[in-house]
Each structure stands twice: as structure tokens, then as C-alpha cells.
C-alpha positions as CSV (number, residue, x, y, z in Angstrom):
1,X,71.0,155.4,-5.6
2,X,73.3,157.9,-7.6
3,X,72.0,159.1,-11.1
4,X,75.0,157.8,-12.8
5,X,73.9,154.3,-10.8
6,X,70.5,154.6,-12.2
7,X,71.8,155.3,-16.0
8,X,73.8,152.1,-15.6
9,X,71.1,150.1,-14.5
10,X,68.6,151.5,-18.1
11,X,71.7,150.8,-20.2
12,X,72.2,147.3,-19.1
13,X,68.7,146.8,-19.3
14,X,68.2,148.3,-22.6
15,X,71.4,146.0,-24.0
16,X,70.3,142.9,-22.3
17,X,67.5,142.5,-24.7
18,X,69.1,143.4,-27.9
19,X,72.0,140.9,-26.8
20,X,69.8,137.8,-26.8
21,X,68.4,138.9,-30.0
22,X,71.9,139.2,-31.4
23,X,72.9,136.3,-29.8
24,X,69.5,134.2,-30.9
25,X,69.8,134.9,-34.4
26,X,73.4,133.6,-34.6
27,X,72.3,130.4,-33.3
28,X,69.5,129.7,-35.0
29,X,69.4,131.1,-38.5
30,X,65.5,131.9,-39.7
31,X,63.8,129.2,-41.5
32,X,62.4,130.2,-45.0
33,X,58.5,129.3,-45.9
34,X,59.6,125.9,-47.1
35,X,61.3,124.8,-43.9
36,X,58.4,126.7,-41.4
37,X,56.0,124.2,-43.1
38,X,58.2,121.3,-42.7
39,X,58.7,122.1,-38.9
40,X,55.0,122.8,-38.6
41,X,54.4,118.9,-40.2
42,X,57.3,117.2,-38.5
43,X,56.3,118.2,-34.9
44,X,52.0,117.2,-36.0
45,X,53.1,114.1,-37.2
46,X,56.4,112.9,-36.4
47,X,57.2,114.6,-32.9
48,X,55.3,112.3,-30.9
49,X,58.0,109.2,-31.9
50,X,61.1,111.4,-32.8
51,X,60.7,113.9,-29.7
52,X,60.7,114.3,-26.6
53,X,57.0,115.5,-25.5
54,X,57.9,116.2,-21.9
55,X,61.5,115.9,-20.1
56,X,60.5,112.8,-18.8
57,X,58.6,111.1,-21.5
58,X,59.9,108.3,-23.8
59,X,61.2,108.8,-27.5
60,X,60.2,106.4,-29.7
61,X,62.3,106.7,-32.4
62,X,65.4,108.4,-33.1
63,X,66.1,111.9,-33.0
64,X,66.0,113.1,-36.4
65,X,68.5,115.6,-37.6
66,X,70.5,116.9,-41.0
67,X,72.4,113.9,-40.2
68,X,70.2,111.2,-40.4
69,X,70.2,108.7,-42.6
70,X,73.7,110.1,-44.2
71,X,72.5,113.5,-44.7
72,X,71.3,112.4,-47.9
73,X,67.7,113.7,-48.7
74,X,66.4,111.3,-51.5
75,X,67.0,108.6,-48.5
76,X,65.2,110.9,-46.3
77,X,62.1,111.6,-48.6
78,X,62.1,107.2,-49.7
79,X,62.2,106.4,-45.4
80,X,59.6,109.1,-45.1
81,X,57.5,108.0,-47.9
82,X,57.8,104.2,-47.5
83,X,58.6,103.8,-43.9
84,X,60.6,101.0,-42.5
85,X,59.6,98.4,-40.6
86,X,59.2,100.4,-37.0
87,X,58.1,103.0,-39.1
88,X,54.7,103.7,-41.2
89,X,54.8,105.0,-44.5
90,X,53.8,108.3,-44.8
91,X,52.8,108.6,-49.1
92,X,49.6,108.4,-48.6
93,X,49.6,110.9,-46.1
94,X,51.9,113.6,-47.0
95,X,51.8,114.7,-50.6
96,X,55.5,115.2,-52.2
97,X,55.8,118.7,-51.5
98,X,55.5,118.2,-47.6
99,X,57.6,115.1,-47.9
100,X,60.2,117.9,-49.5
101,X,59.1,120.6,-46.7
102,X,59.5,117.8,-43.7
103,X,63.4,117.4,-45.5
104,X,64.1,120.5,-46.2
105,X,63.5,121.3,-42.1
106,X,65.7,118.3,-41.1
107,X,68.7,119.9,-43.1
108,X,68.5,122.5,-40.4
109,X,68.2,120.8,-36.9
110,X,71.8,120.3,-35.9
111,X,72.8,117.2,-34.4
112,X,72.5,116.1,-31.0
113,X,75.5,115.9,-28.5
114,X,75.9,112.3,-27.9
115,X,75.2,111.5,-24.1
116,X,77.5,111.1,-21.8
117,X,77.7,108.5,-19.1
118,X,76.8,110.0,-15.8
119,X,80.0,110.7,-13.6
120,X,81.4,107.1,-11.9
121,X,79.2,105.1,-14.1
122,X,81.6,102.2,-15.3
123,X,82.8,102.2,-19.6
124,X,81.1,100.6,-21.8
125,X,83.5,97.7,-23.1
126,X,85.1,98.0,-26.1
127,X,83.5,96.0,-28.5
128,X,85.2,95.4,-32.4
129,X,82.7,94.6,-35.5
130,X,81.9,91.5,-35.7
131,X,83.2,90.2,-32.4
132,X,80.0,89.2,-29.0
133,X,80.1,89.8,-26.1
């Protein structure tokens, strides 16, 4: 190889890195103290029903986002707090501050693309409210 071949080859490896950084940091914007300790408390106690452990293990429950529920956080920290009915309460648990934390990390996961139907799988029928099928 030519010297001029071998300068390419450190630039693009020197740029490679610092691209992905670039890149990384535009996707994801940090997470402050607050929303590191709700991350840390959301995948202890709630990834095991609202993630996906493994690629082919089951979810529970829904995938949480800053869309659920609305978007709106005092539904958020009353669902968390009180459960539902699939759900346990978690006030004895948590105290408010990591209720707050666990919220104030779900404002910042983005919602998930909804899925797709596999190609040649047949369309779901169009259903109105209110109507059976």
C-alpha cells in the first residue's frame, strides 16, 4: 500500500469513532440525575413486565413510553402508585421521589414504531367503534 493509502485508512478510522459519538448524542440526549435514577428503578422493577428481557421472551405489559397514559404525569405517578387491576401498586414500595424519578424517565423514551404486518399477511378488517365482528 501507498502512504497516501495508508493516511486514508488512519483518517477514516480516526473519524469513524467521533461520528458515532456525534451521531449518538443526537439521538439520545443525556439523562440528568433525576431521570438516570428513574431508568435505574424502571428496568429493577418494571422491566421484567414492560420489556422485553431477551428477543424472544414475552412482554407482559405494555411498552411504556412519554406517551402512555396521555403523556400526562399525574396519571402516570396515580397508575404507578395505585396500580390497576393487571398491575400492583407500587406506594408502598417506591417513595414519591422515585415515583417522580420513574416519570420523569418515561418523558424521555420515545415511542415505539407500531408493528407492521409481516409482508403477504392478509389486513386486519376494518372495524368502526362500537360495531362486532
Amino acid at each position: 500500500m501507498t502512504r497516501s493509502a495508508w493516511a486514508a485508512v488512519v483518517i477514516v478510522a480516526a473519524l469513524v469513532p467521533a461520528c458515532s459519538a456525534a451521531l449518538a448524542q443526537q439521538a439520545d440526549p443525556p439523562l440528568n440525575d433525576t431521570q438516570q435514577l428513574g431508568r435505574r428503578l424502571f428496568v429493577q422493577s418494571c422491566g421484567v413486565c414492560h420489556m422485553n428481557v431477551q428477543r424472544t421472551s414475552t412482554r407482559y405489559g405494555p411498552a411504556l413510553s412519554r406517551d402512555s397514559l396521555g403523556g400526562q404525569d399525574n396519571v402516570m405517578r396515580e397508575v404507578i402508585s395505585n396500580g390497576t387491576p393487571r398491575m400492583p401498586g407500587f406506594r408502598h414500595y417506591f417513595e414519591s421521589g422515585q415515583i417522580d424519578a420513574i416519570v420523569a424517565y418515561l418523558k424521555t423514551v420515545p415511542a415505539a414504531p407500531a408493528a407492521s404486518s409481516p409482508p403477504g399477511a392478509p389486513a386486519a378488517p376494518a372495524t368502526t367503534p362500537g360495531t362486532l365482528r
